[in-house]
N, C-alpha and C positions, 0 to 999 in steps of 0.2 A: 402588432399586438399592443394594446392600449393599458394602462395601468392597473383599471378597474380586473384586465385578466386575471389580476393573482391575487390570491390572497395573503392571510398573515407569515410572515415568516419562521419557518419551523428551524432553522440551525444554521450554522454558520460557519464558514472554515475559511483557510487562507486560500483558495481556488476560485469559489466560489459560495451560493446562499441559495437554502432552499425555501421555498415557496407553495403555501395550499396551491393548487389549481383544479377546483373541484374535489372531484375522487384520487386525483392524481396530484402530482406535484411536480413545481420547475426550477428544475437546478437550472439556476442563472451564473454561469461564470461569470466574474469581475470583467471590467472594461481591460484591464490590462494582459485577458488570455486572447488568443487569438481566434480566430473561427474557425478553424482546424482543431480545435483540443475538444469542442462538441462533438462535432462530426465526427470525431475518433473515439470518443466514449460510445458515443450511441450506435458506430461500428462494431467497437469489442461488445455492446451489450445485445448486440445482435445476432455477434457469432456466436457467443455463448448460449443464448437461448436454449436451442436444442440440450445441452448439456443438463436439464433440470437442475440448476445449481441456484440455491436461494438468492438471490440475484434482483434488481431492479429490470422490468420490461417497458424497453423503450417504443414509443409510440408516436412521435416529434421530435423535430428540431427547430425551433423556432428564433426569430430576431426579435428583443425589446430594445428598442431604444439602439445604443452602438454595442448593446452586449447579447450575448448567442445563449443559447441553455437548450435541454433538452425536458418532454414530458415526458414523465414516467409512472410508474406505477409506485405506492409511496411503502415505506416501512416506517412501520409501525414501533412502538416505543424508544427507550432511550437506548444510547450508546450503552456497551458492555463496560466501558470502564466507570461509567458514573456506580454502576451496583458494587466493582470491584475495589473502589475507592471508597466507597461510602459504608461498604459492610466486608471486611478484610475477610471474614468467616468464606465469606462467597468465594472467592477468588479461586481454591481450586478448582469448583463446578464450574465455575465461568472458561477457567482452561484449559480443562477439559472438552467444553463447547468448541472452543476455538482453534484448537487441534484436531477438533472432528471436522469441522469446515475448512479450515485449511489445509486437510488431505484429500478432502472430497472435491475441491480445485485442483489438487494435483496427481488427482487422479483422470483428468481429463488430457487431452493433445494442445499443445500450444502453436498448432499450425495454423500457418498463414498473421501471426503476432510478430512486431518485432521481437530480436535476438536480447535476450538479458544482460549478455555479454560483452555486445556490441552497446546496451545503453548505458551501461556501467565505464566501457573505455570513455565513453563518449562527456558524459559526465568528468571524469576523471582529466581529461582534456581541458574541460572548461570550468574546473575547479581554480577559484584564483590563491588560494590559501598554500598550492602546494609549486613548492619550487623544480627548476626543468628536473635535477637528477628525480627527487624524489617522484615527481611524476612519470618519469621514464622506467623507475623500478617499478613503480608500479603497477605499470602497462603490462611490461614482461611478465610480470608475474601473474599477472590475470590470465593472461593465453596460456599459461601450464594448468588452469584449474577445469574440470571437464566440465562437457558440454552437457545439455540437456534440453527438449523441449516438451518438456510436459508445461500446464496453464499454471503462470503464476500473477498473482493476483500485483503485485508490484508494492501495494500500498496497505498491508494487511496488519489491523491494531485494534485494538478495542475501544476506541475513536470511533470507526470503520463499519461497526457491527451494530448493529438495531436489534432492540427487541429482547427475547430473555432466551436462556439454553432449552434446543426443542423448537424452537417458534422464532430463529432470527432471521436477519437480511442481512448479505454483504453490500456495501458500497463502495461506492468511490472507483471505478473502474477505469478510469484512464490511463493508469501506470502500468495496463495488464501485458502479460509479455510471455516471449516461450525461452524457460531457460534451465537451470538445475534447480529442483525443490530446495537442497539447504541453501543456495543464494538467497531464494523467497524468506525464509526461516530467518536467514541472517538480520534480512532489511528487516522483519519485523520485531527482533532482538534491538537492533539501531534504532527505532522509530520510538518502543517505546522506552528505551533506556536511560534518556534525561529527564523523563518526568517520572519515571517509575525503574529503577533499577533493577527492585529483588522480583518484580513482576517479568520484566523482561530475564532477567537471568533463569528464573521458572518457567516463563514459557519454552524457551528452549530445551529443557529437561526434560519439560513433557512432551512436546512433542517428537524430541528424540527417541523417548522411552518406545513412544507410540507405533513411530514408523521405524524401530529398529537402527537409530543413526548412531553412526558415532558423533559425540560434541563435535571434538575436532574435526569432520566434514563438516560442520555449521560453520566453526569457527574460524577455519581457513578462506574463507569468503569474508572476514571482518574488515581488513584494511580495504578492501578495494571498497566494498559497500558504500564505508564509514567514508573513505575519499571521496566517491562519487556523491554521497550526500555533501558533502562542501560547495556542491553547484546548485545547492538547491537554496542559498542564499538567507542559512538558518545561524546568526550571528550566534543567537545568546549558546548556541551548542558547539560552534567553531573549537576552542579549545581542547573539549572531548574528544570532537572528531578526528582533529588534529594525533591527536596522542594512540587512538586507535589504529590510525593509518600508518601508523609509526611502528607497532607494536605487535606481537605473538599474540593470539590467544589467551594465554595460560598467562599475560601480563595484566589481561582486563578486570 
């Protein structure tokens, strides 16, 4: 595939950039993903399909150059936190939105996805922040938290989300996984918490409220989350994560 295939570039993340390609568009991961992390997005967004879940439909997988991407089908306007940032008024309808979609993922089966539990040890393992004890409590303590495989989206923010409430798209599907909904909840409580606190502290409320949780089910999945994200090589948040992984619930 030659240069002239794509057009302007629509957005940009630490993974990867996406790409006009006609009607459609091409997420181009960075040189430095491997060509297995295509192939496994455009796997999960296969399985998913049938699910009618607002979703990217994959149609390729293509090489440019030494980097892999997938075609897809494109969404349409901006990220959910540009409106939520830009107009605070908005922000409950937006999360409101976003707890509708993110039950309507977990309302699905997360079979045949890896284990969330298993990618969280695993993480947790190759976290270099955290010392042997602390990582060994760790461990232990994750195998006492239960199981679950309902579809959880892995990487779920309002980054993530296209378009407006009523008319969005989810993205980014690579991190999808079969594991317990307040894990999911958790990750996306972590994700957005260092650029937005009182946003992530609310999303968790309302979704709790929604799906009938208790916090503390969310919250009990913190330290491992917060540890497993230390592998994911996010400096300027290292210290937060740190103190999380450290920490109760009721301490955040």
């Amino acid at each position: 595939m030659s240069s002239t295939d794509i057009g302007d570039l629509l957005g940009t993340g630490k993974e990867a950039e996406v790409y006009e390609h006609g009607a459609l568009v091409l997420k181009l991961y960075r040189v430095t993903a491997s060509k297995s992390a295509a192939f496994r997005e455009a796997a999960v967004l296969a399985l998913i399909e049938p699910f009618g879940l607002p979703a990217p439909k994959v149609s390729d997988v293509r090489q440019h150059g030494d980097r892999w991407g997938l075609v897809m089908t494109r969404a349409c306007g901006q990220p959910f936190a540009d409106a939520m940032i830009s107009q605070p008024a908005l922000i409950p309808k937006y999360l409101d939105e976003m707890v509708r979609l993110h039950r309507q993922i977990h309302r699905q089966s997360g079979h045949a996805l890896p284990g969330l539990k298993a990618r969280l040890a695993s993480n947790i393992r190759h976290a270099p922040s955290l010392n042997t004890a602390h990582r060994e409590r760790l461990l232990r303590g994750l195998d006492t938290l239960p199981n679950g495989n309902v579809l959880c989206h892995g990487d779920f923010h309002p980054w993530n989300i296209l378009g407006s409430p009523g008319q969005a798209m989810v993205v980014d599907w690579l991190d999808a996984c079969a594991g317990n909904p307040s894990a999911d909840v958790c990750r996306t409580y972590v994700l957005i918490r260092h650029a937005e606190p009182e946003i992530a502290a609310c999303y968790v409320e309302t979704y709790a409220r929604a799906g009938g949780l208790a916090l503390g089910d969310i919250f009990a999945w913190l330290p491992f989350v917060a540890a497993a994200r230390l592998a994911e090589g996010v400096s300027k948040e290292e210290d937060e994560l740190i103190r999380m992984a450290d920490a109760g619930w009721s301490d955040i």
